[in-house]
Structures are given as C-alpha cells and as structure tokens.
N, C-alpha and C positions, 0 to 999 in steps of 0.2 A: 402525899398531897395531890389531889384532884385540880389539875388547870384546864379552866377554860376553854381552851384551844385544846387539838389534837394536831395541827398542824400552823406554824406559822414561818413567817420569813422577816429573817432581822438582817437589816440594811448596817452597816457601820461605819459611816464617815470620816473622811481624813481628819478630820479637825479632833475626831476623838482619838484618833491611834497615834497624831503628829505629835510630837513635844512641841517647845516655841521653834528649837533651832531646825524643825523639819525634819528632824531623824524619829524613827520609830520610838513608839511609849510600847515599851515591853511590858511593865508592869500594870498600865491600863489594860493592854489585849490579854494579859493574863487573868486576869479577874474578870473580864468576861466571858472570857476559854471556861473558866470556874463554875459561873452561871450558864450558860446553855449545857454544860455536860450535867449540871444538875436537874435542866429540864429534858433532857435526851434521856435521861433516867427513870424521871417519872412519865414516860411513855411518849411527850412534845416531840412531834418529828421535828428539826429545826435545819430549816434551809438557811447558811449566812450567805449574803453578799456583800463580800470585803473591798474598802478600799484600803490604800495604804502600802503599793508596788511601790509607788513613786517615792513615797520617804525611805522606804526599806532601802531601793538604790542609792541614792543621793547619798545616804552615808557611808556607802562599800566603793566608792571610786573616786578619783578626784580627773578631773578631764583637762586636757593640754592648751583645748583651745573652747573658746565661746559658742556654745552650740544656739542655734534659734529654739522655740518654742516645743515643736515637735520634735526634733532631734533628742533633747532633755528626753521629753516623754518617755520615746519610744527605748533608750538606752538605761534612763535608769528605772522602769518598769519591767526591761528586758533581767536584769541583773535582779531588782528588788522582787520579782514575783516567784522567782527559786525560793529569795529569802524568805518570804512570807511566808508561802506555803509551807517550809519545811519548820518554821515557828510554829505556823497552826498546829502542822505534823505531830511535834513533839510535844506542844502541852496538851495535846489532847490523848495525848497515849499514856501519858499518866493516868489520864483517867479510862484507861481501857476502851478509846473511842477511837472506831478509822474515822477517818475524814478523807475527801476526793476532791481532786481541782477541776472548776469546771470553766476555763475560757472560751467567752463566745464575742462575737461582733453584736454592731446593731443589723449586719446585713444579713446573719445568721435567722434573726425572725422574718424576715422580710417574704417568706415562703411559705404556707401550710408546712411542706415536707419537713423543712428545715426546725420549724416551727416546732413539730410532733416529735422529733428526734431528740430534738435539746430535751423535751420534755418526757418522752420514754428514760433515755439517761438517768435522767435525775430523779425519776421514781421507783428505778432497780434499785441505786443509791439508797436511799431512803426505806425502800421494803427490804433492805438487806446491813439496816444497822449503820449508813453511814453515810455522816455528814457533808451534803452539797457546799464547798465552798466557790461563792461564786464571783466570776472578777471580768471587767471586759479586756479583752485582748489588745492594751495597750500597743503594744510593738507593731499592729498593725492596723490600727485603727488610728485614722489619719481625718483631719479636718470634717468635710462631710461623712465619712462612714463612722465615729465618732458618735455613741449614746450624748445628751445635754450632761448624763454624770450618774453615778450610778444610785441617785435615787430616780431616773427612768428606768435603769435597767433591776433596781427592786420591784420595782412595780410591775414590770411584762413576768417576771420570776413569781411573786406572787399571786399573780392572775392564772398565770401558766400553766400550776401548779397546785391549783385549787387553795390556795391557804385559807386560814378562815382570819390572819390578821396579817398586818404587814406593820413590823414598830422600825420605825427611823432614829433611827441615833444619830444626836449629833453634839454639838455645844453646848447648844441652848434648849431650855425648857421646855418650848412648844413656841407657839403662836400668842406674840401679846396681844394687847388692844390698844397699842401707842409705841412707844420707841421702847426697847427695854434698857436703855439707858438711862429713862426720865423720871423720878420719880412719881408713886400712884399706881403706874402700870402693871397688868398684871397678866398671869398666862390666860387665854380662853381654854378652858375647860372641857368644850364639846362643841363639836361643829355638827349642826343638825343640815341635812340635806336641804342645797337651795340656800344656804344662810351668804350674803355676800362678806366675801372677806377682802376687797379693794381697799376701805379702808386703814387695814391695817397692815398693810403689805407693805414697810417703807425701805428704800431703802438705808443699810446699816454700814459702818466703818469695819467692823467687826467679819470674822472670816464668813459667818454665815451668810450676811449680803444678801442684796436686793433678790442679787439672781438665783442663790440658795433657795430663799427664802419661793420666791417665786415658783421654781419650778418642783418643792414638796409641794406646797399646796395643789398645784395643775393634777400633779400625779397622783396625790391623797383623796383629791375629789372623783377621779377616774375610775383610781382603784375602790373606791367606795360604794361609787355609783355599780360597780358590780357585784355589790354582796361580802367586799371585807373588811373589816374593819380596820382602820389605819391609825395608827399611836405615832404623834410624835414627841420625841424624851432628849433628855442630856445624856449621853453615854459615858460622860465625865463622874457620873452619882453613882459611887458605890450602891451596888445590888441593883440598878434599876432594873433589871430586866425581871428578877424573881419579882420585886416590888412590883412591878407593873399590870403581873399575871394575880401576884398573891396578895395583893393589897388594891385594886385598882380606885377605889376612892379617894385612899390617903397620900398618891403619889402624881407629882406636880406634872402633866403633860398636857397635849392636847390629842384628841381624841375625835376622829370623824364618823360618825353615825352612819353605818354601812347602807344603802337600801335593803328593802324586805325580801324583795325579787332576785333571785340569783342570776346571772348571766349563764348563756350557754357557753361551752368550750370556743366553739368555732366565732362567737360573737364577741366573747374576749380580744382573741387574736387579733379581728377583725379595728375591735375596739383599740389598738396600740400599734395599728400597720398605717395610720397614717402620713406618717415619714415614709413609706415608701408609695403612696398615689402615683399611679401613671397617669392618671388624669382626672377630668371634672365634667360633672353631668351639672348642668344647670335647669332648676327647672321653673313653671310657672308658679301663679302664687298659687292656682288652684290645688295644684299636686300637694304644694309644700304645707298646704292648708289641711288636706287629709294623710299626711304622716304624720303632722304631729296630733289628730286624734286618738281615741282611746284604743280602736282600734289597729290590730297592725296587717298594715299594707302594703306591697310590692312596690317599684319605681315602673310605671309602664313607658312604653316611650310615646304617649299622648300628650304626657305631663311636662317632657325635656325641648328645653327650647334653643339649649347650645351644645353640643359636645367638643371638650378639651384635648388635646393631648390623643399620644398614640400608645393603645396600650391592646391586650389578646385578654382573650377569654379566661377569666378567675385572678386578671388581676383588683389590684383595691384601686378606686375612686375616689376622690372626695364629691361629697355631693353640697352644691350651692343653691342658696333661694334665689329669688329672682331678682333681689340687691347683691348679688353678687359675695354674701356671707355665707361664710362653710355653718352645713347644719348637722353633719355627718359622714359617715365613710362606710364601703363598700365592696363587694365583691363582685366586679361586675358577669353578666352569664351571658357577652358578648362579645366581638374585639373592636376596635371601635371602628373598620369597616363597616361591619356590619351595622351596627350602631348606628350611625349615621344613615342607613339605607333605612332602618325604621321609626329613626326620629320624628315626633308629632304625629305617627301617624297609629290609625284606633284598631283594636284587634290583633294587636300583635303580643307576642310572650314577652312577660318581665323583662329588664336589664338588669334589677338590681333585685331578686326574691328577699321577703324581709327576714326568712333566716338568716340571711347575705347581708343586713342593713343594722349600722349600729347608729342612733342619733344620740346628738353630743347632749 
C-alpha cells in the first residue's frame, strides 16, 4: 500500500486510552499498537505522542492520604509512565518493532540548543527503525512549566520534525458546526486557511470541552499555517488511522488545509517559542504597516516605539502593534540594553531580521 505521507505524528489522548473508571483501555492502545506497526511497515515513519501516565498510575496504587492537584499528577504519572512504556514495549515487539521513550518539558524547547537536540534524538530514532514515543515529563512539570496538554506538545513534535501530517486523536469526530449533542449537526469536513471557526467552538459537558476543543484548533491552525496537514479523528473507531491515510474521503474527521509555503526550520521553532518571550517590541502603525505587506522585512528600531521586559541577544520577543495586540514573535539580535540605546532611531541594524520573524 502506498500512503500519502512518509512521515507523520499521531497525538493519542487520554480520553481515547482511559476507560470510564480512569484506568487504562488495554485493548484500545492495542489496536492501535496494530495500526501504526502496519504503517511502520509500509515505510510511514511514525512519531506517537502518548498520553495516558496518569491513568496507567491511578490503577497501580492506592494513596493513604488526599493528595492536591499536582501531587496526583506528578506520583501517578511517576509510577504509570514505567507502565505505559513497557505496554508500548511489549505489543510492539510482537510486531518486531523497538520503540524509544522520549520525555521532555515545555522548558526543553525554550532554547535553539535544546530545541536541536530533542530534535537530532528523534531522527537517529526514526532513521534507525524505531518508534519515537513521546510524553511530557509529568513528574516534573509543575504549574507554569506545564505544555496546555499534549496536543501543544504534538504540534512543536510535528513541526520539529518535519511531519508532512499531524492526526489528533481523540473522542470525537472532528469539529462540528453546533453542539455535537444537538440534533442536524454535523462534522466540518475541511478547514480551509483563514476559515473562522469562533463559531463553532462551544463549550461541551463532555471530556473534550471547551478547553480541548479550543486549544486543537489554536494548535491545528499553527501547525497548518506551516505546511502540515492536521486530521482531527475519534481514536475510539476501529481502524481509524489506516482509514484515515487509505480511505481519506470515506472517513468522518476534520481536516485543516495546510498552506502551500513550507516554513523554515528555525521559523517553526521560533513559530511555538512564544511561551517563552522575554519581552515585547512595540511598534508604530507605520512599521506594522510594512510587515504585514507582501514583502518580507526586518523589525528596524525606527519603527519601535516601546521596549518591554529584560531579555540578551537571540532571545524570542513578542512583537505588538501600536494597539497594544501581539502580531507575532521573534528572535531578537540585541539585549534589550542595547535595544533601548537604538530605539526610534534611523540607520541602525535590525532588532528582529525576518529570518528571525514569525507573524501570527
């Protein structure tokens, strides 16, 4: 079978691995184990990023006392990410597949270096037969250092990594076009670049929620707006993933229409470091008037009319118009001493070169 892709990254959400009572579905993660070894076969490099530490613990301990929020996380994530892995481990060795565990933070991209590293890793991985599992580092990832959940941390993994798609698994079927609880309603189909999806974003009772719901899209249009193409499916439907690749017309998802343009490497990065801005270039309406032409152009500091925050040389910025709304982010090629000594003023070198400039 010829698929589409040569390389993708499949996200798999708790809601698809959890039973009701919150312990692990063995027999779900097993039939998908099934399918990606079937695409690993026909040549699909397949990067996963698992959730599902947290239910694997929850059913291997029982705890003495009431733990808060974080305590839970970080103990039965600690105890269920052995378990998992070594589930992955073993039904994929049936199929004569290694698989590799790959924990990282959100503070782990927050760096070029760190950034390249994660990303060399997981391409020996991968040119050497064997499957990226990927999972954030629960045990130590705490409040702020904390990905929104790991369809942000698919989407830095898929960009990362050149994928040419990124399929999110989850519950539900895609994206409706009203509540999916109401009768009429139905999945959207295709999300063409630019299409507003506000209103259909409601929130739901159901595990997926507002804030599920909310932050695939954020990340589907990101990852899109770079060149991949983004599926999102039920990982609950038998076969979806072969259906997805081997049927793509007859199978119920939603699907966001990649742009034409690829992103550079270092423009991706740049494109998903905006959790970590050390600060903000504000600039006039003039500036903010010729970036977004057709042309691309540098940030000079003629154009900036405030600088934010204290930050060195090659860290990321957000950059704001002159109402004060973020239009993009940055690497800046100054520290903001310096920065400040050339603000507003003509003839001096970029702050932000537009290899260095992602707008949103």
């Amino acid at each position: 079978m010829n698929y589409p892709y040569n390389r993708i990254t499949v996200k798999i959400g708790s809601n698809v691995l959890t039973r009701k009572d919150g312990t692990l579905d063995v027999t779900r993660m097993s039939a998908l184990v099934d399918q990606v070894a079937e695409l690993h076969k026909a040549g699909v490099e397949v990067v996963l990023v698992s959730s599902g530490a947290v239910a694997s613990g929850r059913s291997e301990i029982k705890v003495s006392r009431k733990l808060d929020s974080v305590d839970q996380r970080q103990l039965y994530s600690a105890v269920g990410q052995a378990k998992l892995i070594n589930r992955y481990y073993e039904l994929f060795r049936e199929h004569g597949i290694a698989v590799g565990q790959v924990l990282t933070t959100k503070e782990s991209f927050g760096t070029r270096r760190h950034y390249l590293n994660q990303r060399h890793c997981m391409q020996v991985m991968l040119e050497n037969g064997v499957i990226p599992i990927v999972n954030e580092n629960d045990t130590i990832s705490v409040t702020e250092l904390m990905f929104t959940d790991n369809d942000e941390l698919s989407g830095l993994v898929a960009s990362m990594l050149d994928a040419q798609a990124l399929i999110i698994l989850s519950n539900i079927d895609g994206i409706y076009n009203g509540s999916p609880s109401e009768p009429g309603t139905s999945v959207i189909r295709e999300v063409e670049q630019g299409k507003d999806l506000s209103d259909y974003i409601q929130a739901e009772k159901s595990g997926f929620g507002r804030g599920g719901m909310l932050t695939k899209t954020t990340i589907a249009r990101k990852v899109a707006d770079e060149g991949i193409t983004v599926i999102i499916a039920n990982g609950k439907r038998d076969n979806i993933l072969t259906d997805l690749l081997e049927h793509p017309a007859d199978t119920v998802c939603t699907r966001f229409v990649p742009a034409s343009e690829a992103v550079s490497s270092v423009k991706k990065w740049i494109a998903h470091s905006e959790g970590f801005a050390k600060g903000e270039l504000h600039l006039n309406a003039q500036a903010v008037e010729a970036l977004k032409g057709k042309k691309a152009i540098s940030i000079l500091p003629v154009g900036v009319t405030r600088i934010e925050g204290d930050f060195e040389k090659d860290d990321i910025v957000r950059i704001m118009d002159a109402g004060g709304n973020q239009i993009g982010v940055g690497r800046i090629g100054a520290s903001s001493e310096e920065a400040r000594k050339m603000q507003g003023e003509h003839g001096q070198r970029p702050l932000v070169h537009y290899d260095y400039l992602y707008l949103d």
